[in-house]
C-alpha positions in Angstrom: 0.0 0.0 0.0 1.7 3.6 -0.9 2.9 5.8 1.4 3.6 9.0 0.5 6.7 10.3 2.8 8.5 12.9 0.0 7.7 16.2 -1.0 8.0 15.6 -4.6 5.7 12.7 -4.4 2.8 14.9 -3.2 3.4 17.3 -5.3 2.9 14.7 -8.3 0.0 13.2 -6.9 -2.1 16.4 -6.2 -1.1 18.2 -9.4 -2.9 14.9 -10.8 -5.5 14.8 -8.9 -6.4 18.1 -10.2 -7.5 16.3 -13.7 -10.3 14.9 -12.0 -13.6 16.4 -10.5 -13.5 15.2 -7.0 -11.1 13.7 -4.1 -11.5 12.2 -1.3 -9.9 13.4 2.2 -9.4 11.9 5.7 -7.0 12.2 8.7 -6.0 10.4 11.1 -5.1 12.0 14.5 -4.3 12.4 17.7 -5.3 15.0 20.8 -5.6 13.2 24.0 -2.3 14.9 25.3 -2.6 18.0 23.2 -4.9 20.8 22.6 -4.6 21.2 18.5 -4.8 17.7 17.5 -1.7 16.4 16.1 -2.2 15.3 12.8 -0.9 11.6 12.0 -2.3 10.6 9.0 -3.7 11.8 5.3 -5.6 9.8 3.2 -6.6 10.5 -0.9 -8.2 9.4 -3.4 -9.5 10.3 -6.9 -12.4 8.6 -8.6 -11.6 4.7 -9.7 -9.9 3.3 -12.9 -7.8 6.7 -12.7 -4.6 4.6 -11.3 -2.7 5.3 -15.1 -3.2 9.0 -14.5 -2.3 9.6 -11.0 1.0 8.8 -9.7 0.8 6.2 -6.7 -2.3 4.7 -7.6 -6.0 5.9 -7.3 -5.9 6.1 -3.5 -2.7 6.8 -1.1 -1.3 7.5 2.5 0.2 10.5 3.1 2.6 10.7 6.2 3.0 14.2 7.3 5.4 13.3 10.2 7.9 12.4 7.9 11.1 14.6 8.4 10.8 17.2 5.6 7.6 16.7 4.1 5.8 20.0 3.0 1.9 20.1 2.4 2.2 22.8 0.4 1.2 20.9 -2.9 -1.8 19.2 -0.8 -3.4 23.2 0.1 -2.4 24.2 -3.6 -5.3 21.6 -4.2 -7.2 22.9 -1.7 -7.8 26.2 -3.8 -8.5 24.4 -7.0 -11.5 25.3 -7.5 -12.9 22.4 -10.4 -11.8 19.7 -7.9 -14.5 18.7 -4.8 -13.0 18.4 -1.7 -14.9 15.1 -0.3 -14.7 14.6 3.5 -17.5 12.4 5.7 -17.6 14.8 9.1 -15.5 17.5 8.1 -15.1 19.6 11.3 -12.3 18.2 12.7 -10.1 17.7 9.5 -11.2 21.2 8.7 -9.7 22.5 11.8 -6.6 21.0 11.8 -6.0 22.5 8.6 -7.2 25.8 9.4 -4.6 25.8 12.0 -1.6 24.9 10.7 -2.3 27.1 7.5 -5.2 29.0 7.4 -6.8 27.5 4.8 -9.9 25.7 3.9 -10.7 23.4 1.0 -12.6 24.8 -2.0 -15.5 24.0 -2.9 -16.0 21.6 -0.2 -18.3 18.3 0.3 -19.4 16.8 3.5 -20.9 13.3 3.0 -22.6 13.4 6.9 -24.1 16.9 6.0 -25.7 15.7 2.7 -26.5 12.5 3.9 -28.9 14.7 6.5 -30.3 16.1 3.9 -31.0 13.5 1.7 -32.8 12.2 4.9 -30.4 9.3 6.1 -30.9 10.6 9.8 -28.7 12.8 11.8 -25.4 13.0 12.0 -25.1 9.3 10.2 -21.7 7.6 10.6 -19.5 6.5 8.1 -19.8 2.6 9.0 -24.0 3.4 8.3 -23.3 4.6 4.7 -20.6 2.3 3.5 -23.3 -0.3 4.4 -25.9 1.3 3.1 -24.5 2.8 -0.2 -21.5 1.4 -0.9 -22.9 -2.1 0.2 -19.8 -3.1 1.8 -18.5 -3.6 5.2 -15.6 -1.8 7.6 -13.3 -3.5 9.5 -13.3 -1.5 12.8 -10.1 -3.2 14.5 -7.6 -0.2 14.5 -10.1 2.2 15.1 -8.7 3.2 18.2 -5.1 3.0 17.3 -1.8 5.2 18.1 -1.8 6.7 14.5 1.8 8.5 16.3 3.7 5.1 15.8 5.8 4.0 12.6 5.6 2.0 10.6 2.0 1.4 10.4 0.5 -2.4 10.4 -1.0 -3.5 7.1 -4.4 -3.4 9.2 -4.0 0.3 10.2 -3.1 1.1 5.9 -6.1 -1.0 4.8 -8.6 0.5 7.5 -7.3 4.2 7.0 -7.7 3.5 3.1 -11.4 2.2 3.4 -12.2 5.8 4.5 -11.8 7.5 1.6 -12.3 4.7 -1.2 -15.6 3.7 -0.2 -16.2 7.7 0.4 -16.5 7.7 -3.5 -19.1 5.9 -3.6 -21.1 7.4 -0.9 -20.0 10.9 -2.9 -21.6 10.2 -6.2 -24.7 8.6 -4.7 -25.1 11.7 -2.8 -24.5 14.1 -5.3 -26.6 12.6 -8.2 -29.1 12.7 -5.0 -28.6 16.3 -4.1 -28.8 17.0 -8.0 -32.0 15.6 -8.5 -34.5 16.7 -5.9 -32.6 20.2 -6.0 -31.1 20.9 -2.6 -27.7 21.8 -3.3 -28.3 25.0 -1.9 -29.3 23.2 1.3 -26.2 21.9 1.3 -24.2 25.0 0.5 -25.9 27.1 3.2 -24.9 24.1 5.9 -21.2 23.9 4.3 -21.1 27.8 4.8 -20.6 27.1 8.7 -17.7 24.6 8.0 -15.5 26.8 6.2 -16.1 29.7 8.7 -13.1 30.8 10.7 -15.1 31.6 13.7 -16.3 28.2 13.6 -12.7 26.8 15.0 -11.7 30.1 16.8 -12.0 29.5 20.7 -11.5 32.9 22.5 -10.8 32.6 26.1 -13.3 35.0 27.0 -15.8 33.4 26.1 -14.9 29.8 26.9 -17.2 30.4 30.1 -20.5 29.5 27.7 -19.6 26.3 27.3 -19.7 25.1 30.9 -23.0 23.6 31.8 -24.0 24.5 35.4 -27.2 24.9 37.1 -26.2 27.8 39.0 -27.3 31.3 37.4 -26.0 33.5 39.9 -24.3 36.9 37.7 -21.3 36.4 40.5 -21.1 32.9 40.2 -21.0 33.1 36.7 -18.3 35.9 36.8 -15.6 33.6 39.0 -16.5 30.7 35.8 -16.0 33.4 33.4 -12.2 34.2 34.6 -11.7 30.8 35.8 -12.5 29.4 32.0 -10.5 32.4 30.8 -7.3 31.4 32.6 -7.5 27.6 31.7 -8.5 28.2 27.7 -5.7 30.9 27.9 -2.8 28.3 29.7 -4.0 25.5 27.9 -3.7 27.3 24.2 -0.4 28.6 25.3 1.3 25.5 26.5 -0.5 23.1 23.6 -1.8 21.0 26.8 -5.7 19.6 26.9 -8.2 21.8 28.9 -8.6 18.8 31.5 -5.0 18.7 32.5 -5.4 22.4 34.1 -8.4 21.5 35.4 -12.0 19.6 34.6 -15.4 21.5 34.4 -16.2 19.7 37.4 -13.4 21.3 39.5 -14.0 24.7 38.0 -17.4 24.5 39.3 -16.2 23.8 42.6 -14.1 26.3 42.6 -16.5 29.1 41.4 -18.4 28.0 44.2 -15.6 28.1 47.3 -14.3 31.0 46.0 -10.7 29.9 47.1 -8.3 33.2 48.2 -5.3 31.4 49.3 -3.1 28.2 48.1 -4.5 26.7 51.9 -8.0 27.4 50.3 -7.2 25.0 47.4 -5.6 22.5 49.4 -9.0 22.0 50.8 -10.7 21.5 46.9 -11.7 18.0 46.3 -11.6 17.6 42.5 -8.6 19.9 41.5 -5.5 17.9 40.6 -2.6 17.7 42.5 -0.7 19.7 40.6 -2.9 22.8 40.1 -2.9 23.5 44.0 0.5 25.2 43.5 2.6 27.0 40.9 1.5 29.0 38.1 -2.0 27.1 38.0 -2.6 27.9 41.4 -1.7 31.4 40.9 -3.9 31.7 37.8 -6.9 30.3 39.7 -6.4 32.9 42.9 -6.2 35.7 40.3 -9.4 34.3 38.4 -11.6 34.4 41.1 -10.1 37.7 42.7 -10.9 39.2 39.3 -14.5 37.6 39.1 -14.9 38.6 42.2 -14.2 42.2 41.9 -16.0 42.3 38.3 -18.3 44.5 37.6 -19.7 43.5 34.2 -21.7 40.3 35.6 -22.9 38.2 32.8 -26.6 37.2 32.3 -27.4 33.8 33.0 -27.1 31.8 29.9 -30.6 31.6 27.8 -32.1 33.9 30.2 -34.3 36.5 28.2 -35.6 38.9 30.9 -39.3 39.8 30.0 -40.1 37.0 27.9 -41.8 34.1 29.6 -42.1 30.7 28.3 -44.8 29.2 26.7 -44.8 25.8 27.0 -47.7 24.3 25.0 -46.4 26.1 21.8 -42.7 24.6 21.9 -44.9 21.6 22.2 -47.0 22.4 19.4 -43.5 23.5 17.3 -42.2 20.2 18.1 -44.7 18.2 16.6 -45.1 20.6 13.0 -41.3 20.0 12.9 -41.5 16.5 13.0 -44.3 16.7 10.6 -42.4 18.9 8.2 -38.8 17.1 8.4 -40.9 13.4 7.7 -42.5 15.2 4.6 -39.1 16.8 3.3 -36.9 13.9 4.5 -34.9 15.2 6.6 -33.3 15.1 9.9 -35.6 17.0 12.1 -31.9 18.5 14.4 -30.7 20.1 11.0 -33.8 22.2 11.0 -34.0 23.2 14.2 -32.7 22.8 17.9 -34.8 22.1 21.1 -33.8 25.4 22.1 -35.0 27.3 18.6 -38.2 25.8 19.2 -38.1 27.1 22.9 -36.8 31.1 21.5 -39.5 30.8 18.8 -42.0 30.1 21.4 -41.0 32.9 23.4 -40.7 35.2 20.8 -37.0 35.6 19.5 -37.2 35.1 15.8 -33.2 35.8 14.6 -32.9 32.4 14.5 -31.0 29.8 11.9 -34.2 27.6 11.8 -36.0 31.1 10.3 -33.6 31.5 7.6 -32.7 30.2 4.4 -34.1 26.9 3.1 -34.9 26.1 6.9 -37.8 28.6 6.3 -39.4 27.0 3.3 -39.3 23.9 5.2 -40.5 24.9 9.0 -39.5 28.6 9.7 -42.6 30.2 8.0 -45.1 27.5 9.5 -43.4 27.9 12.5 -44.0 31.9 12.5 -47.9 31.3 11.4 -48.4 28.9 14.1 -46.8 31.4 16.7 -48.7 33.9 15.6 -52.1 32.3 15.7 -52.7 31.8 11.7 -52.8 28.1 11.6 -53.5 24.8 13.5 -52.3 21.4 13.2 -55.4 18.3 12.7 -54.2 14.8 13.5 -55.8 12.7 10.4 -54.9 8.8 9.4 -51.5 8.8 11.6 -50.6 12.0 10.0 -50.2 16.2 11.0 -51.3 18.4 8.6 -51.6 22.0 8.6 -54.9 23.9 8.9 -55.9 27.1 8.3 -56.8 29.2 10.9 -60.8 31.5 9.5 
């Protein structure tokens, strides 16, 4: 199985690859002891039968840890612009790109994300559409492999290999789908969110948001604020995962105790050994002396002050966007959250699930319903809408 290790050797593989209308992409990598994942693994491949026209064959491994190797020729294809970019899941090969160069692949493909919409459920795994399109099966045994160590077992080439030559399959099937019932816009409005820097841009500030607690108290929240600061702050700057400074669970904790001294954190019982002293220990006493002494206290998350919930309505939402997604064949969470269906209950309406093709689908039924216009009648199994004199 070819393993791409020289520079010149990418080069003449992607410069091929640009003959033909799509290739497929995957990575392998690790981030279990890093914060950017370290990439370990690249595989490609162009359409079948193409093995006389692209050097290497029609699919390949691409080692990017070998000593000298530039993927300079791989982002070059990137920006051609006649060849699609196939991935399955994209966000996480997207983002290791767009850190180490800034770039994204164009135009872009995402097999899960048109799988959704071509009503194959939500967020469908690879393993489901190999078996369902490509009619083949995966052998899962290096799955959950160090894709760090050299040289890789013939079982590690052959399962990184199946991820991109069955993905032509799955592409074409997709595509000609797309094609026919007319929802590549769909798809490009959903693909727009992938190749958006501020998708894979984590700012410090506002890592707070992320932290699920049941405690809305603004000063509370404050302390979690400059807590979440400091850790997304050390943990960008040292390349070390967030849960080696400290877990959510001990941040919570320690938003709670409020901790002034190193004695304080000697009494904490989830923070690591290590963060009672040193500069993590110092970084904690200073986040909750500043959260403390704040005086911009956040909002409690989802909190919309005057606007009282209406429960029977989300209800109500629920079932029209069930009805809708079963009628348009698609996955009901690509339309619209739980929470959407909450904020257009209580009255937000600059929502995703307003917009776009999400509002042919659900957004303007959703709207007329709120508002009174129609009703839904239960008939034969099945929810229609109804017309409200």
């Amino acid at each position: 199985m070819p393993t791409i290790t020289r520079t010149e050797d990418l080069a003449r593989f992607c410069e091929a690859a640009k003959s033909h209308p799509y290739v497929t992409i995957d990575t392998e990598f690790l981030r279990e002891r890093t914060y950017w994942s370290k990439l370990c693994l690249i595989q490609l491949a162009v359409p079948p039968a193409s093995t006389a026209k692209t050097p290497g064959g029609e699919a390949v491994l691409v080692d990017p840890m070998a000593e000298g190797l530039s993927l300079e020729s791989l982002y070059d294809l990137f920006r051609h612009e006649a060849t699609v970019k196939v991935f399955h899941a994209a966000r996480q090969d997207l983002e290791i790109f767009f850190h180490d160069a800034q770039i994204f692949p164009t135009p872009l493909f995402d097999t899960q994300v048109a799988a959704m919409v071509c009503g194959f459920g939500e967020q469908v795994g690879y393993e489901t559409l190999v078996r369902k399109i490509a009619r083949a099966d995966l052998d899962k045994s290096s799955r959950f492999t160090d894709w760090s160590r050299r040289p890789l077992s013939d079982a590690q080439a052959a399962y990184a290999l199946a991820d991109v030559t069955h993905l032509r399959v799955i592409y074409e099937f997709l595509a000609a789908e797309l094609k026919k019932t007319g929802r590549d816009a769909w798809l490009a409005e959903e693909l727009s969110v992938l190749t958006d820097p501020e998708t894979y841009i984590t700012r410090p500030e506002e890592a707070w948001m992320k932290v699920r607690t049941r405690t809305n108290s603004p000063r509370f929240l404050a302390i979690l604020r400059e807590l979440a600061r400091f850790r997304e702050a050390y943990a960008q700057e040292r390349d070390i995962p967030r849960s080696r400074v400290y877990k959510d669970d001990a941040m919570i904790e320690l938003a709670s105790t409020k901790p002034l001294t190193e004695a304080d954190l000697g009494k904490s019982r989830l923070l690591l050994r290590e963060a009672r002293r040193g500069d993590i220990a110092n970084g904690i006493l200073a986040a909750v002396k500043a959260g403390m002494e704040s005086k911009d206290l956040p909002q409690p998350k989802g909190e919309e002050p005057g606007k009282p919930g209406n429960a029977a309505l989300s209800d109500l939402l629920r079932v029209l966007l069930k009805a809708k997604a079963d009628a348009a064949g698609v996955a009901p969470k690509l339309i619209a959250s739980s929470s959407e269906l909450d904020a257009i209950a209580t009255g937000s309406r600059d929502l995703p699930a307003l917009q776009g093709w999400r509002a042919e689908v659900f957004g303007q039924d959703a709207l007329r319903l709120a508002a009174g216009e129609i009703a839904l009648s239960a008939k034969g199994g099945a929810v229609k809408v109804v017309p409200v004199a």
